[in-house]
N, C-alpha and C positions, 0 to 999 in steps of 0.2 A: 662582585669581587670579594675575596675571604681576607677580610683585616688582619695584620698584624698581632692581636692578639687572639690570633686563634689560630696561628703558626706554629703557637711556643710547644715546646712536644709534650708535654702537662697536658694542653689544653686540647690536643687532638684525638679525637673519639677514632678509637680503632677500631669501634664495632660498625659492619657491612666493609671491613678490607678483607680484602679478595683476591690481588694482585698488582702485578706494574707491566706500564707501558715499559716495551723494548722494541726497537728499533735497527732493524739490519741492510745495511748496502743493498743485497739484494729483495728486502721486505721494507721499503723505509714506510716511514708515518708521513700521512697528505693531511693537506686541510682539510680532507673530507672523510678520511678513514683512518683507524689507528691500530696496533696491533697489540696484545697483552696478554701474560699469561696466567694462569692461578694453580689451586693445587687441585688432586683430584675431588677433595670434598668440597670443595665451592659448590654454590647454587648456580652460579653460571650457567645460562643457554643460549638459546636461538629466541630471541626476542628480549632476550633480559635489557634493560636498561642500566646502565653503569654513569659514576662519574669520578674523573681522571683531577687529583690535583696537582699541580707541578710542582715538581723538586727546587727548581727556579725560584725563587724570591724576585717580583717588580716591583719597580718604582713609581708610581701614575704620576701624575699631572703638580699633584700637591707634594710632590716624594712622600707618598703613603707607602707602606709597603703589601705587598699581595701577593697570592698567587695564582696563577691562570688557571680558570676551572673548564674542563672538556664535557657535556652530557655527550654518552653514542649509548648506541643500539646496536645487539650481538647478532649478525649477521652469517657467519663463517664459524667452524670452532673445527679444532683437531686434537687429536692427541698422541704424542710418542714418549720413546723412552731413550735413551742411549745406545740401544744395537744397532749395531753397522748392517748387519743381516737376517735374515731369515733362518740364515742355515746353524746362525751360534746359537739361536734358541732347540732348535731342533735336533743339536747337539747334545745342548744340556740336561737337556729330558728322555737322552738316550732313545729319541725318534718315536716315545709312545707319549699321549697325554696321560696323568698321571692324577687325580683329583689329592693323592696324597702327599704329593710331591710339592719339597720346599728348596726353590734352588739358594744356593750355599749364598749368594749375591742378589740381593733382593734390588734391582734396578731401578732406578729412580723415574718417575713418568709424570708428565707436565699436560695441562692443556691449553689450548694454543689458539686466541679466539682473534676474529676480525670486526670490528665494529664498525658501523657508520655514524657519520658526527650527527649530531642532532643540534646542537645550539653552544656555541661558547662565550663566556663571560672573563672580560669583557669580548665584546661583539667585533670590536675593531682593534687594531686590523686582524684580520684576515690571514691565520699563519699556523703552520705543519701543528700537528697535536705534538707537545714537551713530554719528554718522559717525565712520570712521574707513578704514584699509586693511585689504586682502581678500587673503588667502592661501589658497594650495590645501590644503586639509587633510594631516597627514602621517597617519604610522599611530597616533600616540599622539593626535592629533585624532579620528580616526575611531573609537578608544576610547571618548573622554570625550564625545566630540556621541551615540554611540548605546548612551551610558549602559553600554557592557560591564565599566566598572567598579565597577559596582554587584554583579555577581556570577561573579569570578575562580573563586569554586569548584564554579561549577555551568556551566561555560561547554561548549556543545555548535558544536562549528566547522560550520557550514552556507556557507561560499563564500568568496572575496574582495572585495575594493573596488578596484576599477581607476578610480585619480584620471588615470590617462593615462601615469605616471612609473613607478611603481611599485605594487601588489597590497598590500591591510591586508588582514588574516584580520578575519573578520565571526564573531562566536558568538550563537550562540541561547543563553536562560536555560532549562537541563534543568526546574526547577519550575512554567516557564510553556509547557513543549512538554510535558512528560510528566507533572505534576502534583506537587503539588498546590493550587498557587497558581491556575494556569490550565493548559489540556492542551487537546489536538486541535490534528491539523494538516490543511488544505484547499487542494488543488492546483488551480490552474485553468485552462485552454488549448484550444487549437486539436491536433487528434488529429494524432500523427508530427511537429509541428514545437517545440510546446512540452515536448517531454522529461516529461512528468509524471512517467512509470515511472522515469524517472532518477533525479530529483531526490530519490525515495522510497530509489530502493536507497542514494544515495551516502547519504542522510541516517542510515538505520539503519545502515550503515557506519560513519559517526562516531559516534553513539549507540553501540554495542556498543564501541568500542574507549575512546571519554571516558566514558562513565557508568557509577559503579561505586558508588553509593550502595546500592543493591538489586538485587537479581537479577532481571533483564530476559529476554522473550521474544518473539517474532513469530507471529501467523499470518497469512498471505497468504493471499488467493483469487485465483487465475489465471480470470481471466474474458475474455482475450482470444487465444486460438492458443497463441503458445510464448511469451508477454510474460517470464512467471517461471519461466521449466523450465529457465533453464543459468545458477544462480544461485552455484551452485557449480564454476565456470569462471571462470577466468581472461581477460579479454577480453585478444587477441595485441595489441589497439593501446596496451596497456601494459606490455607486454613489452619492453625494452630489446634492441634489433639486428634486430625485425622491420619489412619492408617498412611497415609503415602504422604504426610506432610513435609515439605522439601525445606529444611531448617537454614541451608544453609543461600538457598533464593531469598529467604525471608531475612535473613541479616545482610544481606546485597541489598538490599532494597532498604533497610534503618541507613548502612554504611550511606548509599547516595539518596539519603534527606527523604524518604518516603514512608511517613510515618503512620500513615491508615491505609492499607492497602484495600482498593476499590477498583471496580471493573467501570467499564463505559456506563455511567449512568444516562446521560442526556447521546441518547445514539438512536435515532430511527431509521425503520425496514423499508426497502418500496422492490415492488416485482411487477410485475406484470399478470394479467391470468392466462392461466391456457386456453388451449383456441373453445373451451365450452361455454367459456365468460363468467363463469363465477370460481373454481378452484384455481388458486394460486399457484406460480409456475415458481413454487422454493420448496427445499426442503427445512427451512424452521420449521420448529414444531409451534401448534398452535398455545400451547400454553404457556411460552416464554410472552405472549403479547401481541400489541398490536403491530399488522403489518400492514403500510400502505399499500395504495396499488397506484401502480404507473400504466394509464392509460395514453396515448398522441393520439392526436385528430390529424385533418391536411395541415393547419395553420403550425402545427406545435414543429413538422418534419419537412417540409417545402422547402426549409434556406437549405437543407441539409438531402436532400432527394437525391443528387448521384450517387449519395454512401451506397443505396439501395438499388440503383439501377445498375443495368449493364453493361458496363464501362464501352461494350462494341456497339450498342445502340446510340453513345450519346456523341453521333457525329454534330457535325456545326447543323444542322436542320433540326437536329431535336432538341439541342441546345439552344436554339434563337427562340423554340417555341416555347422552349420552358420558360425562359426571360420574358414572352411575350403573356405565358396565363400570370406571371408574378407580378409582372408591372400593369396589364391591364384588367385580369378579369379579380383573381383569388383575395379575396377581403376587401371591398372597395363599397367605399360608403355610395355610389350612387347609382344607379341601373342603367346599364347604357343597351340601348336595343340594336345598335349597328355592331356590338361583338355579341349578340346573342344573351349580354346579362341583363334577367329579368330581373335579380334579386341577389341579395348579398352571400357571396357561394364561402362557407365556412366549413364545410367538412366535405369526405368524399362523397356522400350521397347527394349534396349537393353538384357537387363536378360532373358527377355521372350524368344528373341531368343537364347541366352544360352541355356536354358533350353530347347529348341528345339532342337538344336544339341547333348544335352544330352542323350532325350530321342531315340532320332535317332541312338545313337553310342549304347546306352543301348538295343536297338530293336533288332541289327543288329549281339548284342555278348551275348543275355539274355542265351542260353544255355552254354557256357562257362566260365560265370563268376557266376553263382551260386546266379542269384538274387542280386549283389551287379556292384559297378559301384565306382573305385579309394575306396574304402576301406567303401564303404557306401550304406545304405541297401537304394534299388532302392523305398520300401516303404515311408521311410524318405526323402527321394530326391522329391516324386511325394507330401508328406504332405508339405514341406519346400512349395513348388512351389504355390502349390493349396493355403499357409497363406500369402506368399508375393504377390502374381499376388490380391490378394484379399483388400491388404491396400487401394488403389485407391480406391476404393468401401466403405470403410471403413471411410476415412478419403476426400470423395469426398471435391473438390475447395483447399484445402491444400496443400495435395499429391499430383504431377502429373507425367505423364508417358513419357517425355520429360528432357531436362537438362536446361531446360530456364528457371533458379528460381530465386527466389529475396527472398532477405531479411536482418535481420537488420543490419545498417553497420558495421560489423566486423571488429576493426583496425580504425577505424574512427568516434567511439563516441566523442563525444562533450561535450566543460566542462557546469553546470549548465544545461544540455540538459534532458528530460524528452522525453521518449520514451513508448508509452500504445499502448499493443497489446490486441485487443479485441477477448476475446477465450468464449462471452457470446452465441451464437447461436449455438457453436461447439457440437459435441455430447459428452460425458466422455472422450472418447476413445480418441477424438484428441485434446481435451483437458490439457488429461496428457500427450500426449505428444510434445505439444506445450510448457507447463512449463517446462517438463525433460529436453527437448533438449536445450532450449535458458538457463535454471539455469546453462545446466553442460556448454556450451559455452562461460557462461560470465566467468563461474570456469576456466577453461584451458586457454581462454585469457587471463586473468587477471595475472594468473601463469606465463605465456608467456613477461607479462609487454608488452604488444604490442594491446591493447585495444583505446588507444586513454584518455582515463581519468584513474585515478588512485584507486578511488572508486565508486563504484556501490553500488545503494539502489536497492533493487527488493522488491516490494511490494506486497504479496498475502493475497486476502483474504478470507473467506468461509474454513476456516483452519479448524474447523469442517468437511469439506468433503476429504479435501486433506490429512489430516495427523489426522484423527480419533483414538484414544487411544483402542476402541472396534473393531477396522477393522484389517483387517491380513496387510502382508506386501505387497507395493508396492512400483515402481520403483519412483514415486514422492513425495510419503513417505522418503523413501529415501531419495532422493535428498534434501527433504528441512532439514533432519535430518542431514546431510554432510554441508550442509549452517551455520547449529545451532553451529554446534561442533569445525569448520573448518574455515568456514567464514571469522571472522575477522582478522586472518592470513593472507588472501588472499586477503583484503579487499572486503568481499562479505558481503554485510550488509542486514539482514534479516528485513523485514517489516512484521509484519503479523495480524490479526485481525480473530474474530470469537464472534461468538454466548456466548458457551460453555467451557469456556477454561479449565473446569474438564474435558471433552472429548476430547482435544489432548492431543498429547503423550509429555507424561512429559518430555522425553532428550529436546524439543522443544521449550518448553515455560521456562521450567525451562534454560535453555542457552542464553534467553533475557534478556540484562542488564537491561533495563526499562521496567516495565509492566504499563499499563495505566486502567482504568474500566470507564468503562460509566454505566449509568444506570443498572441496572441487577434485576432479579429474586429473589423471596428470594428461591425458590426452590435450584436455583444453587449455592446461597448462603451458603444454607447449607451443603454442599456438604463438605468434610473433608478440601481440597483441599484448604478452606478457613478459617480454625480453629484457623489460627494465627489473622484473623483481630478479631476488638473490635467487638464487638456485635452491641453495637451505631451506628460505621463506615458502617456495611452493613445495620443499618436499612434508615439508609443517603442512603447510593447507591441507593437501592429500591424504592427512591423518589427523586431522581437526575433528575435536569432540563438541558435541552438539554445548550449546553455552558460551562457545568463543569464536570470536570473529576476528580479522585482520582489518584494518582500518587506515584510511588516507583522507585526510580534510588540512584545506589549504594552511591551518597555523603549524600542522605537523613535518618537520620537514623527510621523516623517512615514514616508513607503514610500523602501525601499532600492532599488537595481539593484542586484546581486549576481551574481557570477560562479562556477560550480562545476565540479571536471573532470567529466570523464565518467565514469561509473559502473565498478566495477574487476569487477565480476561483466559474464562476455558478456553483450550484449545480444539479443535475439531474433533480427535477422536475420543478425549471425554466428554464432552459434551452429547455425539451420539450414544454412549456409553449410556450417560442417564438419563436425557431424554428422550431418545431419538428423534426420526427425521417422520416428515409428512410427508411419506413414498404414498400412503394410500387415497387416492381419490375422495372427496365427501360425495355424497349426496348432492342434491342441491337445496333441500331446506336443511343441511348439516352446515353444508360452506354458508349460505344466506344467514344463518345464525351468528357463527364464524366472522364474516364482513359486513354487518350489523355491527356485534359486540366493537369489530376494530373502531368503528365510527362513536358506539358509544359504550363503554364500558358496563355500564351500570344497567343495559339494558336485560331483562329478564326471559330466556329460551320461549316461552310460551306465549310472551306478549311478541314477541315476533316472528313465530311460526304462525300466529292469528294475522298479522298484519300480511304476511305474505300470501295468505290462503284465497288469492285471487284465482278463479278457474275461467277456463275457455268453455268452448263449445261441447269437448270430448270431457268437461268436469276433469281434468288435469289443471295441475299449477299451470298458470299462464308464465314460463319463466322467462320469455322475453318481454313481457310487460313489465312484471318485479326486477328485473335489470335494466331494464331504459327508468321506471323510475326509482328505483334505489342508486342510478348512478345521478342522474339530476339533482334528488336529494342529499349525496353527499357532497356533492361541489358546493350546496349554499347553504350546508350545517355550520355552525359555529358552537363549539363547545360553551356549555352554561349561557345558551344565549336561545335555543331552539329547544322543542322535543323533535327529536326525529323523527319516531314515531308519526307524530302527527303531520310532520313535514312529507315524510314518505307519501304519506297516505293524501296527501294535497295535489302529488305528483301523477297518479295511478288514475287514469280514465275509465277502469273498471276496479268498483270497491269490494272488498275483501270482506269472505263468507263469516258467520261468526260460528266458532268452535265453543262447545260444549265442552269445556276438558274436564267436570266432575263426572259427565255420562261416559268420559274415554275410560277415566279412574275405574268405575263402577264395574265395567264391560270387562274390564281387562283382566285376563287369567293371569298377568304377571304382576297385578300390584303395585304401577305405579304411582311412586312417592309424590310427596310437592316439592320436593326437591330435584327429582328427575324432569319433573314437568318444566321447573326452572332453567334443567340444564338438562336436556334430555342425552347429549351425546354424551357428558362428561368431556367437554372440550375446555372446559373454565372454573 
C-alpha cells in the first residue's frame, strides 16, 4: 500500500504518468479490467505494463491513510478524435489528400487502452479498478504486478520487460518449472522464426547457473540435422571484438546476473553407428570431440519390445509368449533343459540359438504335441522369432547381436551435466524407441534414487510427431503422457516444443506449468484452443520478432511479452558455417582411429592403425575382429586406470602385424611427416 507520505503532491514522482483511468456507463471498469487514456506520445501498448493509483484516499485497519494501487497489462488500445464523421474530414480537405495541407482546426486525438488486472494492493477485497492516474510500470512494479516477490529464493531469470525506457529481469518460480508445486515446460511456434531451440538452451543456461537446490541434469534428443551438436561452443556473436558481435544480447545477459558467458562445458555426445559398425550415425564433426556410441543388446530393449514390433502381430498369443521368454528363458541364472535353456541367453545370437533348439525339440515331438510346444501355438513361436531375429535389420548400427553394448551412464549422471542423443538420421522405428526406452530408464532410476542427480530435464522436440492429438496410440505417446501426469513426483521434468500445439494431445500440454509462444500463425491462432487469448495478443504473435516470446507460468496471472538474448551456445547454422558437418563416410582405419581417440584421447594415429593391423586370410583388415574386440575393450576401459591399447590387444584372437612406418616414410613419393603419421587423416 502507498503511505501517506507519499501522497503529498511534493512528494509524487510524475515521471512514467501517462494517463487516467475513465470510466463509462456503457464502458465501466471490473475487478478484472480497466479502462484509460493517454496522449498520443505515450509509450503505451499491447503488452505494456501500467500502474493505476487512486484518487481515493483509504483508511486501513490502523486509520493509515493510502491509496489503492492497480498493476494491469495493455490488452486492447484505440484511437480517435472528435469527428462525428467521415465525410467532415473529407470535406475539409476539399476530397483530395493533401501532404501540404494544415486544416485551420487542428482536432484533438486521444488513445484509448484496455488493460487486464494483474494484481492489486491491497489484495482484499476484491473491488472494480478507482479512477485514478496511470503510470508506466518501473522494475519494482513489474516485481510486485508478477507476483516475483512471492518467491526471491527460487527465482529462475527467463527474459526481460521492455516498458520502452528501460528492461526489468522477468523470473520464473524454479518449484512451478521444475517441480514440485508444478513442472513442464511447452514451447510453441512457427519453425526458424519463433526461436524454440533457443529459448530451451538459454533457459537451461539460467537453470544450471541459479538452481542449486538439488542436483540437476539434462537429456536432449536431437531430432533435427545439427539443431543440438555445437552446444558446447561458444556462439562468435557473443564474443566481444568480433564482426557480428550482438552488444546488445551481451548486456541482457550482465542485466540478468550472467557475468562470464560460457557454452555447455560438461555435455556429452552418444549415437549410434550406422549399419557398417564403425562410422557414426551424426553429423558432429569430428574435431569438436569425443562422441560416445550407443549400442542395445536383447537385455538393454526386451522391457521395451512393442515400441519396435508391429502393433497387428502383437495379438494376446504373441503377447503371452513374449511374457513367457521374459519370465522363463532371457537372463536367468540357471539352465533349465525342459524349456530348451542350455545356458544363460543374453544377447540375440544367443536367442537365435534358442530358438534353434526349439524348433529342433518342436520337429522331433510335432505329432504328439498337437502343433503346440510348452502351452504355445508352434505358429506364434515361428511369428515371435521371424519379428525378433528381424529388429537388427530394423534398427541396423543401434541394435546389435552381441552383449557388447554401451550406453548412457546409468547410476552416474553428473550434477549440471547435459547429455544429447542424436536420434536425427534414425528411421521412426528406432527412433521411438530410442526416446521409449531412455524416458522409461530415467523413470525407474529416478524411482530407485540411484541415478546420480536428483532431477532430470528431457527435452523433446517435434511434439507434433511424437505425441499428435489426431494420431492413434502409441508407446512414446504414452510415455511422454506418463512424464506429463507423473513426472514431477519423480522429478522427471518434461521439456517440450512443437509447431502446432492445437495438434498434441491435450493431457500433454495442458500438464505444462509454463507454456511459452513464439511467433505463430494466424491460422493456428484461430484454432479454439486459443480463445482465451486477446485478439490484440495473437495479432502481436503473428508479427513477433525472433528474441521475444509471450509467456504464461502459474505466479502470472495474465501472459507476459518477454524478451531473451540469444542463446550463448552456437546455434546450428553457425556452427555448420565453421566447422561443418560429418556427411562424409571414414574409411574404416580413418573412423577406427576416430573411436579409438574417443576412448582415449591421448592416443597416437599410428600406434593405432598398428594395433588394428590384424588380417584375415585374403591379408585385408579383419574388421569384424577389430570391432568385436575394440567393442569388449571399450566397455572395461577405465580412463587413467587401463592402456587401452594393450587392453585391445588382450581382446583380439588374432594378433596384429607389425608396421614398418620409417620404410612407409622412406617409399613414399609424398613425404610423410611424423606428424601425419600421428595424425594421418587430420581428424585431431
Amino acid at each position: 500500500m502507498i503511505a501517506t507520505e507519499k501522497i503529498n503532491n511534493e512528494n509524487i514522482c510524475k515521471l512514467g504518468l501517462v494517463g487516467r483511468v475513465v470510466g463509462t456507463e456503457k464502458k465501466p471498469n471490473t475487478t478484472l479490467s480497466f479502462n484509460f487514456w493517454t496522449n498520443i506520445e505515450s509509450k503505451v501498448g499491447i503488452g505494456t505494463i501500467v500502474r493505476v493509483e487512486s484518487d481515493k484516499i483509504y483508511l486501513d485497519k490502523e486509520n493509515k491513510q493510502y491509496r489503492r494501487t492497480v498493476f494491469g497489462i495493455v490488452t486492447e488500445g484505440i484511437s480517435y478524435t472528435d469527428l462525428e464523421a467521415p465525410i467532415h474530414d473529407f470535406i475539409s480537405c476539399d476530397g483530395k489528400p493533401n501532404p501540404e495541407f494544415n486544416p485551420q482546426t487542428e482536432r484533438q486525438e486521444i488513445r484509448y487502452f484496455t488493460a487486464l488486472v494483474l494484481r492489486s494492493d491491497p489484495e482484499e477485497p476484491i473491488q472494480p479498478v478507482s479512477i485514478g492516474n496511470v503510470y508506466l510500470a518501473d522494475e519494482k512494479d513489474v516485481e510486485f504486478s508478477l507476483r516475483m516477490d512471492k518467491f526471491e529464493k527460487t527465482r529462475i531469470p527467463i527474459g526481460l520487460y521492455d516498458n520502452g525506457d528501460k528492461k526489468s529481469p522477468v523470473y520464473v518460480d524454479s518449484e512451478f518449472l521444475l517441480g514440485p508445486e508444478a513442472a513442464h515446460l511447452n514451447v510453441t511456434g512457427v519453425s526458424g522464426l519463433a526461436t524454440k531451440t533457443s529459448i530451451v538452451e538459454f533457459l537451461l543456461s539460467s537453470i544450471f547457473k541459479n538452481y542449486n537446490d538439488e542436483k540437476i541434469a539434462a537429456v536432449l534428443f536431437n531430432v533435427k540435422g545439427t539443431d543440438l551438436l555445437y552446444l558446447d561452443q561458444v556462439s562468435e556473436k557473443l564474443i566481444p571484438g568480433t564482426e557480428e558481435f550482438d552488444e546488445n544480447s551481451y548486456e541482457m545477459y550482465k542485466q540478468l546476473g550472467f557475468d562470464n558467458l560460457k557454452a555447455f562445458e560438461d555435455i556429452e555426445y552418444y549415437s549410434p553407428f550406422l549399419s557398417d559398425g564403425y562410422n557414426l550415425k551424426t553429423l558432429r564433426p569430428d574435431e569438436l570431440g569425443k562422441i560416445n556410441f550407443l549400442r542395445w543388446g536383447l537385455l538393454d530393449i526386451f522391457d521395451n519390445i512393442e515400441v519396435i514390433l508391429n502393433k497387428d502381430d502383437l495379438d494376446a498369443k504373441a503377447d503371452g509368449f513374449l511374457k513367457f521368454l521374459q519370465e522363463k528363458i532371457i537372463d536367468k541364472d540357471k539352465t533349465n533343459p525342459d524349456y530348451s535353456v542350455t545356458k544363460r541367453i543374453k544377447c540375440f545370437k544367443d536367442l537365435v540359438e534358442w530358438f534353434d533348439n526349439v524348433f529342433d525339440n518342436i520337429k522331433n515331438n510335432d505329432d504328439r504335441d498337437g502343433g503346440q510346444w510348452k502351452g504355445h501355438s508352434i505358429h506364434t513361436i515361428r511369428k515371435v522369432y521371424n519379428r525378433l531375429t528381424n529388429i537388427i535389420n530394423r534398427c541396423e548400427g543401434l541394435v546389435v547381436n552381441d552383449n557388447d553394448t554401451q550406453d548412457l551412464p546409468w547410476g552416474n549422471f553428473e550434477d549440471k551435466h547435459i547429455y544429447v542423443v542424436d536420434i536425427a538420421d534414425m528411421l521412426p522405428l528406432a527412433q521411438d524407441l530410442v526416446v521409449t526406452r531412455i524416458i522409461e530408464k530415467l523413470r525407474t532410476v529416478l524411482e530407485s534414487n540411484n541415478l546420480g542427480v536428483k532431477k532430470v530435464v528431457v527435452f523433446v522436440d517435434e511434439l507434433n510427431k511424437y505425441a499428435s492429438s489426431d494420431s492413434g496410440s502409441s508407446y512414446i505417446k504414452q510415455t511422454l503422457l506418463d512424464i506429463s501426469e507423473r513426472g514431477r513426483y519423480l522429478n522427471l521434468v518434461l521439456f517440450s516444443a512443437q509447431q502446432f500445439k492445437s495438434q498434441v494431445h491435450s493431457r500433454i500440454v495442458g500438464n505444462c506449468g509454463t507454456s511459452i509462444y513464439g511467433r505463430m500463425d494466424m491460422e493456428e491462432l484461430a484454432k479454439p484452443e486459443y480463445s482465451i487469448m486477446p485478439q490484440s495478443i495473437k495479432a502481436e504473435l503473428a508479427v513477433l520478432d525472433k528474441g521475444k516470446f509471450l509467456i504464461r507460468h502459474p505466479h502470472f496471472n495474465q501472459y507476459i511479452f518477454v524478451k531473451f538474448p540469444r542463446p550463448i551456445a552456437m546455434p546450428s547454422q553457425e556452427g555448420r558455417e565453421k566447422f561443418g558437418t560429418s556427411e562424409i563416410k571414414l574409411t574404416f582405419e580413418e573412423a577406427m582411429i576416430r573411436n579409438f581417440k574417443s576412448v582415449d584421447p591421448k592416443l597416437k594415429g599410428n600406434v593405432i592403425k598398428e594395433a588394428i593391423n590384424v588380417r584375415n586370410a585374403k591379408d585385408e583388415i579383419n574388421e569384424e575382429e577389430v570391432l568385436r574386440a575394440f567393442n569388449i575393450a571399450s566397455l572395461q576401459y577405465k580412463i587413467n586406470n587401463d592402456d587401452f591399447i594393450k587392453l585391445f590387444k588382450s581382446k583380439l584372437y588374432v594378433k596384429p602385424e607389425t608396421v614398418n612406418y620409417s620404410d612407409i616414410v622412406s617409399k613414399s613419393t609424398n613425404h610423410i611427416t611424423n606428424d601425419e603419421i600421428d595424425n594421418p587423416y587430420n581428424m585431431f
